[in-house]
Each structure stands twice: as C-alpha cells, then as structure tokens.
C-alpha positions as CSV (number, residue, x, y, z in Angstrom):
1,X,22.6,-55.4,10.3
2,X,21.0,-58.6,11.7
3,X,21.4,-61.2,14.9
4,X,22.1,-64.2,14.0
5,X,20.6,-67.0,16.4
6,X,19.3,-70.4,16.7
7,X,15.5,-69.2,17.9
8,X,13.9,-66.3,18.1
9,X,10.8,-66.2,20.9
10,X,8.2,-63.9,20.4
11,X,5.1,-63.2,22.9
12,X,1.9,-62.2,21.9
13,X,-1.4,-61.6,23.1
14,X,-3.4,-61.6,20.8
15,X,-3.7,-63.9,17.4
16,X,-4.3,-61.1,15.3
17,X,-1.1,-59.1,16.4
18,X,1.3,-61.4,14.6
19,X,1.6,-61.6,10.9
20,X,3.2,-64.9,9.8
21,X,3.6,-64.4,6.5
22,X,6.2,-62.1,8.0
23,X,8.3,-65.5,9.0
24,X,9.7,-66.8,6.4
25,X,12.7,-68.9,8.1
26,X,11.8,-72.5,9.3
27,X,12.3,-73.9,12.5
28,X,13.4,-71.1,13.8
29,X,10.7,-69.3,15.5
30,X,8.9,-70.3,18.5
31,X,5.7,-68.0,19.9
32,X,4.3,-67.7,23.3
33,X,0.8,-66.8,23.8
34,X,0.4,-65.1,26.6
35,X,-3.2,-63.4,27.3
36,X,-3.7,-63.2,31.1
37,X,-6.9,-60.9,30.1
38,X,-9.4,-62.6,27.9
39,X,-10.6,-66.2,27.5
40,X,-9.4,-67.8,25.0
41,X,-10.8,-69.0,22.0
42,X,-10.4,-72.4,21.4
43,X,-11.4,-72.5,17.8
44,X,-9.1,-69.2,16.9
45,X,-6.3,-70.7,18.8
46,X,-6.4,-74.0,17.0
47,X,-7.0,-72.0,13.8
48,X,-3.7,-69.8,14.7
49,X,-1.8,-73.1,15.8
50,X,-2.4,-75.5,12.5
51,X,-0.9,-72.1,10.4
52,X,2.1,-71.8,13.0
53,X,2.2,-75.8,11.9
54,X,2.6,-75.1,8.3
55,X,5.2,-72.8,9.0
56,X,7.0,-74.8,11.2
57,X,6.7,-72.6,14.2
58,X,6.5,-73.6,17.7
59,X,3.4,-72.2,19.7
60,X,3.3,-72.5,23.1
61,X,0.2,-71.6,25.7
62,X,1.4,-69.6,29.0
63,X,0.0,-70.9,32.3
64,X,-3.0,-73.0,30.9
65,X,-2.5,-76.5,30.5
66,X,-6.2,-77.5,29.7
67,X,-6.0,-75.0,26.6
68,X,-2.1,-76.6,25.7
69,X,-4.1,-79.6,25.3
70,X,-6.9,-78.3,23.9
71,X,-5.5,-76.8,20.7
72,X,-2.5,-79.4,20.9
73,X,0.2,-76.9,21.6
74,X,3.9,-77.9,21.4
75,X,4.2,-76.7,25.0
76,X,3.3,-74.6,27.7
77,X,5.2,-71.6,28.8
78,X,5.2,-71.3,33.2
79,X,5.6,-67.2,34.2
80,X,7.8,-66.1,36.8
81,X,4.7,-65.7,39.2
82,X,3.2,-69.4,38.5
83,X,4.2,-71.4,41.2
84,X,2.3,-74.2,40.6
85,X,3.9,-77.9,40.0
86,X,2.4,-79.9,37.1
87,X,2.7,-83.7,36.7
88,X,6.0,-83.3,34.7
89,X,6.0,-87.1,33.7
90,X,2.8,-86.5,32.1
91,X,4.0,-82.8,30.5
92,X,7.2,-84.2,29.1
93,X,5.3,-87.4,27.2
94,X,3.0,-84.6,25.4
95,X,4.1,-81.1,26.1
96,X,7.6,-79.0,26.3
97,X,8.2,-76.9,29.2
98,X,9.2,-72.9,29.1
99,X,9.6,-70.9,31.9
100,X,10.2,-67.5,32.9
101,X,12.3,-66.1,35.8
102,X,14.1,-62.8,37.1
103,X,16.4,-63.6,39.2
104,X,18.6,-67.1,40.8
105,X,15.5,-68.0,43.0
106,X,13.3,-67.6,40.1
107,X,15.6,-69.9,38.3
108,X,15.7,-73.1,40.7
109,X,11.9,-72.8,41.0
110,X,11.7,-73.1,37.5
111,X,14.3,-76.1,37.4
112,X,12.0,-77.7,39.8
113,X,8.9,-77.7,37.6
114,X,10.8,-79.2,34.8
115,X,11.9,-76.6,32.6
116,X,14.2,-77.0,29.8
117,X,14.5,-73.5,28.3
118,X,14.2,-70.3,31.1
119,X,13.8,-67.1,29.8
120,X,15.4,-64.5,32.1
121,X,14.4,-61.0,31.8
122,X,15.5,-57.5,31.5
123,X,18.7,-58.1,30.1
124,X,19.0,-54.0,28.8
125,X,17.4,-51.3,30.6
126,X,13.5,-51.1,30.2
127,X,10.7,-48.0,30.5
128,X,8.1,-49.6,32.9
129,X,8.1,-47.3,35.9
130,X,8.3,-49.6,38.6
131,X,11.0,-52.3,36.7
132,X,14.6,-50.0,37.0
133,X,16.8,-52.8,37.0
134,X,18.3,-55.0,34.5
135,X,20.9,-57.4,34.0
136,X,23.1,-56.4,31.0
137,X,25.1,-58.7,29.0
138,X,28.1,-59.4,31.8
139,X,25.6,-60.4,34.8
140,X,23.6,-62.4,31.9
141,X,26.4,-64.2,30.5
142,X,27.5,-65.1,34.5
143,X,24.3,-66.6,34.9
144,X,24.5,-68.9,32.0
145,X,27.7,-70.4,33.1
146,X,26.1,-71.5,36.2
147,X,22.8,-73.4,34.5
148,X,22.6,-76.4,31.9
149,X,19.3,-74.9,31.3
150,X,19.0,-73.1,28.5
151,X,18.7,-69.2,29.2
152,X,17.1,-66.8,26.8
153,X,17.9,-63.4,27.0
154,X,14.4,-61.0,27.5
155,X,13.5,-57.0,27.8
156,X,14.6,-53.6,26.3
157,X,15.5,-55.4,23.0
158,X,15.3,-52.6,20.6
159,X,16.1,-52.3,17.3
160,X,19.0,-50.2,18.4
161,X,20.4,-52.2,20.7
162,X,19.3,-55.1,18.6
163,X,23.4,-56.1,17.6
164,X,23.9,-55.8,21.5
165,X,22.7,-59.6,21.7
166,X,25.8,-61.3,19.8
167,X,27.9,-60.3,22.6
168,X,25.6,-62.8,24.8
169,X,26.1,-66.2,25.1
170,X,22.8,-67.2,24.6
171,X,21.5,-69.4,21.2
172,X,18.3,-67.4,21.0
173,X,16.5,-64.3,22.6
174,X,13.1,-63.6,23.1
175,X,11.2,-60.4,22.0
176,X,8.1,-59.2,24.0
177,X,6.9,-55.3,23.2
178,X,9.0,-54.4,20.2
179,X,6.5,-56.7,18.3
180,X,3.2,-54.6,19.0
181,X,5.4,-51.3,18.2
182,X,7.4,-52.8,15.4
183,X,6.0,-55.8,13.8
184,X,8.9,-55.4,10.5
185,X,11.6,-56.3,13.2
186,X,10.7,-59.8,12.3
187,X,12.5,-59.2,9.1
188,X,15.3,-57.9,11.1
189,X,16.0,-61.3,12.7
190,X,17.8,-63.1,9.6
C-alpha cells in the first residue's frame, strides 16, 4: 500500500543521510535541512542543492537566511521556536517561506512572518518522553478548516500507520525520524 499526495517533506540533518537516487518522482519532494548542531558547509550544501536541482527537488535551509542565500536555496524553513521577523518583501522576491508550529498560537505567529505552508506537528502519538500529546487526524483536520495556509501533517508517521494519512485533509505530509531508521520508506511514498 502507498499514500498518495501532492508533496512529500522530508527533514534531514545531515547531507549524507539522504540517498536521492532513492527519489525518483519529480516535483514532488521538498527537503528541509535542518542541523541546529554543526556549521554548515557551504560548499557540501551547494554541492547537495545543484543534485536536489537535477532532480527537481525543493531544498530548503531551517532558521538561516545567510546560508538560504548562500547556497541559493528555494526557501527557508522558520521552527516553532524562531520568533524572529525577516523582511518578508525581500524573502518572498527570492526565497519561499516554511514554517513550523504546534499549536493555534504557533500558527498565527507563523502567519505573521509570512508563511505559506505550516507544518503542524504530532499528528499520531510519538516516543519522546517529554512530547505525550498529539493531535490525531479529527483535531488536525479541524485545524485545516480554519487556515488558508497550507497545513502539513508531522510526527509518529510510521510505516504502519503510514495509510492513516489519506483520512487527513492535507495535500502532503512531512516525515522527520522514519527517514534515519528507514530510509526505503521513500519508496513507499508512490
């Protein structure tokens, strides 16, 4: 069985995690970097973004607008906890705008610094120890009535709850820590 959607996000932190010869759909995929850890490497990064070009991928940069730039991005991807405002006149000309939220006031704040496309997490029930609750696919679907923002659907997508996400009314979901376990989920996705 597969899920059928318009995109599929996927977060990594690290370059050398992903395989993309794993993607073979086009225009369909869209990563978020995401490495709070390390500097980045500028020439890696560029290297990583002209083969996400051939392959008609979208790569966004979370939080750092100087390395957007830099390696000529198609975005940059604002997290929950980023509450700083960026000239959005300047951002829209040059750069699309993702953000991340987890709950209604996480939303607006995100409206506010010009996203298009907020990914709202936990949607199923997750591990972590200190992140018990979740939204499910009723509370989800609630929220997306009430935004013209696009919503994507993020957290405890499994591979067994994987056929969960048609029920959603969402056009794409993101996937965050069943890549490092199970990088062939990508093949799972058409």
């Amino acid at each position: 069985m597969f899920v059928s959607k318009n995109n599929y996000y996927l977060y990594i932190e690290n370059t050398k995690t992903l395989n993309l010869s794993l993607i073979k759909k086009r225009n369909k995929f869209i990563i978020i970097y995401r490495n709070n850890n390390n500097h980045e490497n500028i020439d890696q990064l560029k290297r990583f973004r002209n083969e996400c070009k051939k392959r008609s991928i979208e790569f966004y940069i979370a939080n750092n607008l100087h390395t957007a730039i830099k390696c000529k991005a198609d975005g940059i991807y604002i997290s929950s906890y980023n509450k700083k405002h960026y000239n959005i006149p300047f951002i829209e000309n040059s750069l699309k705008i993702i953000g991340s939220a987890h709950n209604m006031r996480e939303i607006y704040e995100k409206k506010n610094q010009g996203c298009k496309t907020i990914v709202l997490s936990r949607l199923f029930k997750t591990d972590y120890a200190n992140k018990r609750t979740y939204l499910g696919v009723v509370k989800f679907n609630l929220a997306k009535a009430n935004f013209k923002e696009e919503l994507v659907p993020l957290g405890g997508i499994r591979c067994k709850n994987l056929n969960l996400l048609r029920l959603t009314r969402a056009n794409s979901f993101a996937i965050l820590s069943e890549i490092k376990k199970k990088p062939a989920i990508i093949r799972r996705l058409f």
